[in-house]
PAZAPA-4460 file (N, C-alpha, C; in steps of 0.05 Angstrom, whole numbers, plus 32768, in hexadecimal, padded with zeros to 4 digits):
% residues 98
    n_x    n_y    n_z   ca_x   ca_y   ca_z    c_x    c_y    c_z   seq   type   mol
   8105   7FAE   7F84   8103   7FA7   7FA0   80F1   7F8E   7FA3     1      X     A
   80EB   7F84   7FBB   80DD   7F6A   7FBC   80C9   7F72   7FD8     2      X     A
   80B4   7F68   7FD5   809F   7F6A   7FDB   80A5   7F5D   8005     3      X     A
   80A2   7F67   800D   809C   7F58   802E   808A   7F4D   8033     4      X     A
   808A   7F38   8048   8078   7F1E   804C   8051   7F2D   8057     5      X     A
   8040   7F26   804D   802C   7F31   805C   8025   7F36   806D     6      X     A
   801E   7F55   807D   8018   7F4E   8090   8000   7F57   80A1     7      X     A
   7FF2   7F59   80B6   7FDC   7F5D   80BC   7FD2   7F79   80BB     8      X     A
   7FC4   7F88   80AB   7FC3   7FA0   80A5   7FAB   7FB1   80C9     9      X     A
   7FBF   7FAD   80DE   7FB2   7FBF   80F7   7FCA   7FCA   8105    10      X     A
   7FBC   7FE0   8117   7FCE   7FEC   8122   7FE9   7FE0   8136    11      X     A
   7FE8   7FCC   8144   7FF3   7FC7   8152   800C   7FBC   813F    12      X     A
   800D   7FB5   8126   801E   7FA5   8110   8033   7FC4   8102    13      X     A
   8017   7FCC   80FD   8023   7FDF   80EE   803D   7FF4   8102    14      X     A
   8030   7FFD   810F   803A   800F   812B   8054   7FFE   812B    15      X     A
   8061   7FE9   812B   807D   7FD5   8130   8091   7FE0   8112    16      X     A
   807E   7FE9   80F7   808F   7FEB   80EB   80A0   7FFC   80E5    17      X     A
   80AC   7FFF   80CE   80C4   8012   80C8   80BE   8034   80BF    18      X     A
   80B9   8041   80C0   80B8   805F   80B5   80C6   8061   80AB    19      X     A
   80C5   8052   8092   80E5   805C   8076   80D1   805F   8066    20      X     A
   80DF   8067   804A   80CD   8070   8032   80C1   804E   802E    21      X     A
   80B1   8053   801C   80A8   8039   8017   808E   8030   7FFE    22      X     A
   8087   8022   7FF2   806F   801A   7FE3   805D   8004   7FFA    23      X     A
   8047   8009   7FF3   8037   7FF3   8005   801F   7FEE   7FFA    24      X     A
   801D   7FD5   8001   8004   7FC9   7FF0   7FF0   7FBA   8001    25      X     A
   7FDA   7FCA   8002   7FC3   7FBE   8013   7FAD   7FA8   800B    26      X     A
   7FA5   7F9B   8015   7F99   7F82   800C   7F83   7F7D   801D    27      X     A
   7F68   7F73   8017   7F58   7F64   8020   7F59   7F4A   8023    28      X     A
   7F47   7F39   803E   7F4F   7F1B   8041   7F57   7F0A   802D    29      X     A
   7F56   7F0C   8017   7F5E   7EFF   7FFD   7F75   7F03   7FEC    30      X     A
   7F83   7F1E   7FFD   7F9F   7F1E   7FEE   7F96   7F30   7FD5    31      X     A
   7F7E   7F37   7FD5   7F79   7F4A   7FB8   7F8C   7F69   7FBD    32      X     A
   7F91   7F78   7FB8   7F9A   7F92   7FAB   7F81   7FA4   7FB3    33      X     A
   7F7E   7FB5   7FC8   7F69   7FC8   7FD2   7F7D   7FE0   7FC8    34      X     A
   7F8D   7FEC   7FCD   7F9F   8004   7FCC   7FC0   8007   7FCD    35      X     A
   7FCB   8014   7FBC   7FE1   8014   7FBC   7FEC   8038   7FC7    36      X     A
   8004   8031   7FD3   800E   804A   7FE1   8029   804B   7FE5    37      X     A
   8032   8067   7FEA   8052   8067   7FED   8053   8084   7FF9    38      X     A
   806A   8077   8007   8078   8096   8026   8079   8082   8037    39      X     A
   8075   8096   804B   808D   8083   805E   8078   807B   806E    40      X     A
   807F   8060   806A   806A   803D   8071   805B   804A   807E    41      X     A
   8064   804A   80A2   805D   8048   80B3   8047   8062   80B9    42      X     A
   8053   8079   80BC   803E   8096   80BB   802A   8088   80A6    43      X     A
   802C   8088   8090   8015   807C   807D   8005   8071   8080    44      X     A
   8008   805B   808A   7FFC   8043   8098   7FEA   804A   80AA    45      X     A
   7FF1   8051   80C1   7FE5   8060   80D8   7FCF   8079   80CE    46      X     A
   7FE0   8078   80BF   7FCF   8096   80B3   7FAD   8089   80A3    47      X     A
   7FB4   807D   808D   7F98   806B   8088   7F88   805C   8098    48      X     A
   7F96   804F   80A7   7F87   8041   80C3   7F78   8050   80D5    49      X     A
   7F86   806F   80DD   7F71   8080   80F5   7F61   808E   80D7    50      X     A
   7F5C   8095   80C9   7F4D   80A4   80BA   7F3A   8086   80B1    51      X     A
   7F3D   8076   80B2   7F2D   8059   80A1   7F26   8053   808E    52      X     A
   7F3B   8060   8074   7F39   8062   8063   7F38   8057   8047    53      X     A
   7F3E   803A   8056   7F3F   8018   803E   7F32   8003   8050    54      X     A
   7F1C   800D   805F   7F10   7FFB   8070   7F12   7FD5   806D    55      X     A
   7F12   7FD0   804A   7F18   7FBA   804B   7F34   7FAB   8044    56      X     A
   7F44   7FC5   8049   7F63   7FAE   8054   7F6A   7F9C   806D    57      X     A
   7F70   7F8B   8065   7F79   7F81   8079   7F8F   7F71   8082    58      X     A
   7FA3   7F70   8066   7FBD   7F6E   806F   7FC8   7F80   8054    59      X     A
   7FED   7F8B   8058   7FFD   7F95   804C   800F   7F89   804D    60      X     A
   8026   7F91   803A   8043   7F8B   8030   8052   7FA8   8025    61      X     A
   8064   7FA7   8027   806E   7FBC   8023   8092   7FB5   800E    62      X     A
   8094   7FC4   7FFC   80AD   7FCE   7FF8   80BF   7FDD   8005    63      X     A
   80D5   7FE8   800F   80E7   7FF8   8017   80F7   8007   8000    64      X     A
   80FF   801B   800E   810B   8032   7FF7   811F   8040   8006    65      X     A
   8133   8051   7FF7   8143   8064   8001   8142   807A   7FFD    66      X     A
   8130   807C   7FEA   812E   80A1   7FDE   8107   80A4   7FDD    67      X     A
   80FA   80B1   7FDE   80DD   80BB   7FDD   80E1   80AC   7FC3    68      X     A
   80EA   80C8   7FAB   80E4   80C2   7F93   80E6   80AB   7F86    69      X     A
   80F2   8090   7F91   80F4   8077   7F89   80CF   8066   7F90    70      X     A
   80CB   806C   7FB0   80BA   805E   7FAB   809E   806C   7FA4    71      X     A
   809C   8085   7F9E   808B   8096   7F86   808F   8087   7F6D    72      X     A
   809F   8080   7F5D   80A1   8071   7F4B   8098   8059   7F49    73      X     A
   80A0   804A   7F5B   8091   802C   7F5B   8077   8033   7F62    74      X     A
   806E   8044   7F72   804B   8044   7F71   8041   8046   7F5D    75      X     A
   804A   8054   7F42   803B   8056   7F2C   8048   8038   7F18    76      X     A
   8053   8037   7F1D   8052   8020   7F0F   8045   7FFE   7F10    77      X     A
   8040   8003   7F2B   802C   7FF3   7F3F   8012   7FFC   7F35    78      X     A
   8011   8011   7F30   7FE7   8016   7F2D   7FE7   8010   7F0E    79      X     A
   7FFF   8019   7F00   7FF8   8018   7EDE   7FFA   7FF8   7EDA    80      X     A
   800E   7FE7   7EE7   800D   7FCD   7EE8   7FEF   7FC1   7EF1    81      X     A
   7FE2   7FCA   7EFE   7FD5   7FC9   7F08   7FAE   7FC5   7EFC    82      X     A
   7FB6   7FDF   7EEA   7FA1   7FEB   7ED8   7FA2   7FD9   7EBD    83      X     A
   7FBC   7FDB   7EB6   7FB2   7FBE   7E9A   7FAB   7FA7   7EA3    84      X     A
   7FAF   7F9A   7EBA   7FA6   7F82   7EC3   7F90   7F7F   7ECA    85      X     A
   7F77   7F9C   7EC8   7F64   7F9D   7ED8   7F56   7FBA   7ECA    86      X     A
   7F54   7FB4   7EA7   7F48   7FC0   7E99   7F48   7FE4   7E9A    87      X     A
   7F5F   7FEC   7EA5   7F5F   8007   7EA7   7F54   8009   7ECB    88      X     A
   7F4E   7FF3   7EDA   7F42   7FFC   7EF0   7F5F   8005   7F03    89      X     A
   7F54   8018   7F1D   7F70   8013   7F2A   7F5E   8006   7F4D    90      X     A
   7F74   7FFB   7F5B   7F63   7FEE   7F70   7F4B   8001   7F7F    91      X     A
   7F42   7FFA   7F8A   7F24   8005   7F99   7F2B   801A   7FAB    92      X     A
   7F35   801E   7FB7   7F41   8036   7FC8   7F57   804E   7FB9    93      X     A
   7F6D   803A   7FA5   7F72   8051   7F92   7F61   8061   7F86    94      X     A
   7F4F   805A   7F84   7F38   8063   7F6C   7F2E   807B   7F77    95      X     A
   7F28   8076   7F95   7F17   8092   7FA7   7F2E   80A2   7FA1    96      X     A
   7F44   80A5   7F9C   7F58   80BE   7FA3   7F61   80C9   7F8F    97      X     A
   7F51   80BD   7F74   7F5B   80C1   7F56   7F41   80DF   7F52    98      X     A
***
């Protein structure tokens, strides 16, 4: 799949998007990698945002999917991609949930 254009990680953005299965990738002002996630975008999204749970995201991109178990798959291969590039680390918010 290919990645979607960045976009402003707040409610009013998020709330416009799709509720399909999905991978998503949260980022701080710099485009760094805060947390990776997958289900369906939108509940998700919203869901981290009222709990405040990656305080320093502030924009996302997302993949789309047709099956759950597809984009369960790409999430792990996103964090293990992830982890050799970054000495076994996984991003800063994955980490709290490990």
């Amino acid at each position: 799949m290919v990645w979607s254009e960045w976009w402003g990680y707040r409610e009013g953005m998020v709330a416009s998007d799709r509720d399909e299965f999905g991978v998503y990738e949260l980022a701080d002002e710099n485009k760094e990698t805060v947390y990776y996630g997958s289900g369906k975008v939108k509940t998700r999204l919203l869901d981290h945002l009222n709990k405040k749970e990656c305080p320093k995201a502030t924009n996302y991109r997302v993949e789309y999917y047709s099956i759950e178990s597809e984009c369960r798959t790409r999430e792990k291969e996103l964090l293990e991609a992830y982890k050799t590039m970054h000495n076994g680390k996984l991003p800063m918010y994955n980490e709290k949930t490990t």
